[in-house]
N, C-alpha and C positions, 0 to 999 in steps of 0.2 A: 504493500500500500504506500501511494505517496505522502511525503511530510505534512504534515496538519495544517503547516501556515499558508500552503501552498490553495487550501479550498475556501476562497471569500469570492462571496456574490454579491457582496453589495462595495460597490468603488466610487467610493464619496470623490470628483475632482480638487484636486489640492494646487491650484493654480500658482497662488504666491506662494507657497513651502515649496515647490518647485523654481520658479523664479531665485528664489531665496538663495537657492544653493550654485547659481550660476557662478564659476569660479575655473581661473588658470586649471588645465590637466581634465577639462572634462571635454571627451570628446560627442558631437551633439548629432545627431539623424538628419538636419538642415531638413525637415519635413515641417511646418509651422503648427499644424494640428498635434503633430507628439511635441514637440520642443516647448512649447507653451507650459506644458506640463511636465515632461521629462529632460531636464537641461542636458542629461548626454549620459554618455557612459566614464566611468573613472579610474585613474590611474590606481595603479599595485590593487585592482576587483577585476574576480571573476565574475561573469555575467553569462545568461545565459537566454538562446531565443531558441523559443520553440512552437510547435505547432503547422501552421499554412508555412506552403510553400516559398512565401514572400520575403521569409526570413534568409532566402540566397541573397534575393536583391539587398537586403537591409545590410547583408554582408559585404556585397559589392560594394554598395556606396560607402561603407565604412572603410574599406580597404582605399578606396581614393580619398574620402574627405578627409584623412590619415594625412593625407600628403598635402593638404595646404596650409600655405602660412601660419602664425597662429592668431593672426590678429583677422583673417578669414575664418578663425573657427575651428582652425585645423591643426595638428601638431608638427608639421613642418617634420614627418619622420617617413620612413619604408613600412610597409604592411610587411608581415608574413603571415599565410593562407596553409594551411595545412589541411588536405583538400582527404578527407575518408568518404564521400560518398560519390566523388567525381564529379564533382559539383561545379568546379570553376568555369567562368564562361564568360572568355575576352571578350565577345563580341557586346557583352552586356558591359562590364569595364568598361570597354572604350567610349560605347555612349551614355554612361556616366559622367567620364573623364571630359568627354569634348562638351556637355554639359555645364561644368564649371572651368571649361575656358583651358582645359588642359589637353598637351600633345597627347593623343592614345596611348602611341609605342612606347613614352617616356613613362605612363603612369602605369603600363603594364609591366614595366622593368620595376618600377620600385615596390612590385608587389613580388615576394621570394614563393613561388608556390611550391610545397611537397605533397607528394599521392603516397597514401597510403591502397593497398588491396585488400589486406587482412588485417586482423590486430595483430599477428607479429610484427608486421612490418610498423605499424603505427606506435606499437610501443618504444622501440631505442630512439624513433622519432621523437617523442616527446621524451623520455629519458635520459636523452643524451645527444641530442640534436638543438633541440627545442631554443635550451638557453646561450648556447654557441653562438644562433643565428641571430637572437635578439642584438648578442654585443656586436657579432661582426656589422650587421647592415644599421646597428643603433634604434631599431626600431621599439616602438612604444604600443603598437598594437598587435594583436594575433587572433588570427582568426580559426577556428577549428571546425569543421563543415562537418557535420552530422555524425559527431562523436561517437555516439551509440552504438550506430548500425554494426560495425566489423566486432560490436565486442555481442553481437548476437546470433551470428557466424554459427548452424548447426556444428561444423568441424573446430571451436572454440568447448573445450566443456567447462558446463555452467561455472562448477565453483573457481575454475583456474578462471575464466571473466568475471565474477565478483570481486575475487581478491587484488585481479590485476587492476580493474576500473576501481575500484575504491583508493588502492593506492595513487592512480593515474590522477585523479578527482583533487586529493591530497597535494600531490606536486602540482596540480596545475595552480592552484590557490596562494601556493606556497611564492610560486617563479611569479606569479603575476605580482607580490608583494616585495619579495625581493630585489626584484627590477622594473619597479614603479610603472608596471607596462597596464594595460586592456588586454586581458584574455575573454575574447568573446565563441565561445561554442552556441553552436548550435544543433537542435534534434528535429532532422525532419522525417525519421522514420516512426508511421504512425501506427507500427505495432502494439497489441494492448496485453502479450503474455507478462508470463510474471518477471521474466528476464528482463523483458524491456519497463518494466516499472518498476522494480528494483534501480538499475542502473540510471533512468531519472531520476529517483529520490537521492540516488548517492550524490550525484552531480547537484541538482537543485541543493542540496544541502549543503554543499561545498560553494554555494555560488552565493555573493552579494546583490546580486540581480536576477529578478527571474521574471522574463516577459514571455506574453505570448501573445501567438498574431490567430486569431479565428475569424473565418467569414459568416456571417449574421447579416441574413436579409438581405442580399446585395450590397454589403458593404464589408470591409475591415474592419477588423475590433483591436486595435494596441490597447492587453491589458496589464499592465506593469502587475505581479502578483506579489513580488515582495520586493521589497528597499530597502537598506537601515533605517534613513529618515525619512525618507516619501512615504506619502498615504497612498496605498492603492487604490487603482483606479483604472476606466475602461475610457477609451476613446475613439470617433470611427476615424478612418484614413482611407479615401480611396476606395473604386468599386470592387469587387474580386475577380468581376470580370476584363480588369483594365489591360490593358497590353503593356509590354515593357514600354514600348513607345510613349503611348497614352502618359507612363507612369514619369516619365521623365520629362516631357510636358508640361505638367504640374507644375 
């Protein structure tokens, strides 16, 4: 079963406590309908988005707004994408990038991407890759594309994926503190065994951020479900049927 804090239905909006905490090292969605409310993500916290599919894009565009200035909003650093579900997809980068006014090739370079295929491989990635890459490329964000999935791998058995994700969960909290970075993972595998709800709780529990994207009624839902000092809260964004196009538009 998942964590307890995790099930609130009622998301009173906390406008100005959000406001409030606008400050240096947060890095923010440049979406005006979440940012109103959600000043951004933050430096040495885990975070976590899960749910719709939308949560790739929310990763794209984090992965470029990474790289603007900071008085644009942005932390003037390199992404690294740590890609477990084969998720990345330049074509959506680039028109991000050329969105805010940046060359494509240039802002696809300053993204470092790693593919995992199984969680063997994904493990010395983050065990031993992970924090090497942060210091070489200096980067302050990282992005983890659908964590979950390779540690529920029928050729994974169970209890060696509990033990390893929990540890994994652990260091990721630890490095995102250590090296004052944004570790943003995300779950978009919407398996409902007990492996894959286990292995959210671990993670949601290990995470200072826990959003989720649901679509309701022809629309988006961003519902921030836990913060330290934010009130949660739900907000729409955008239809579910928009196109990337559409979405960058906006």
């Amino acid at each position: 079963m998942l964590m307890s804090r995790r099930f609130i239905r009622s998301y009173p909006l906390c406008v100005a406590t959000a406001l409030s905490e606008k400050s240096n090292g947060l890095l923010a969605l440049g979406l005006p309908e979440i940012d109103d409310c959600f000043p951004g993500f933050q430096r040495g916290k885990l975070a976590v988005l899960f749910g719709h599919s939308t949560c790739k894009t929310l990763s794209f565009l984090l992965s470029v707004r990474c790289q603007l200035p900071i008085k644009k909003e942005g932390l003037n650093c390199r992404a690294v994408y740590v890609d477990c579900g084969n998720t990345f997809d330049p074509y959506s980068v680039s028109a991000i990038a050329q969105k805010y006014s940046l060359e494509p090739k240039r802002a696809l370079e300053n993204i470092s991407v790693s593919r995992a295929f199984t969680a063997y491989q994904l493990t010395p990635l983050i065990f031993e890759k992970l924090e090497e890459a942060l210091k070489r490329y200096r980067s302050k964000l990282v992005i983890i594309s659908d964590v979950t999935r390779l540690f529920q791998d029928r050729d994974v058995p169970e209890d060696q994926s509990r033990e390893t994700f929990i540890k994994m969960a652990h260091h990721l909290s630890e490095l995102a503190l250590t090296r004052r970075a944004i570790i943003v993972a995300t779950c978009l595998h919407q398996s409902h065994s007990s492996r894959s709800l286990f292995l959210k709780s671990v993670l949601f529990g290990r995470a200072s951020t826990v959003i989720r994207l649901r679509a309701s009624r022809g629309a988006l839902k961003f519902i921030l479900e836990y913060h330290p000092s934010l009130t949660p809260f739900a907000v729409d964004f955008y239809s579910n049927a928009v196109t990337m196009d559409r979405f960058l538009e906006d």
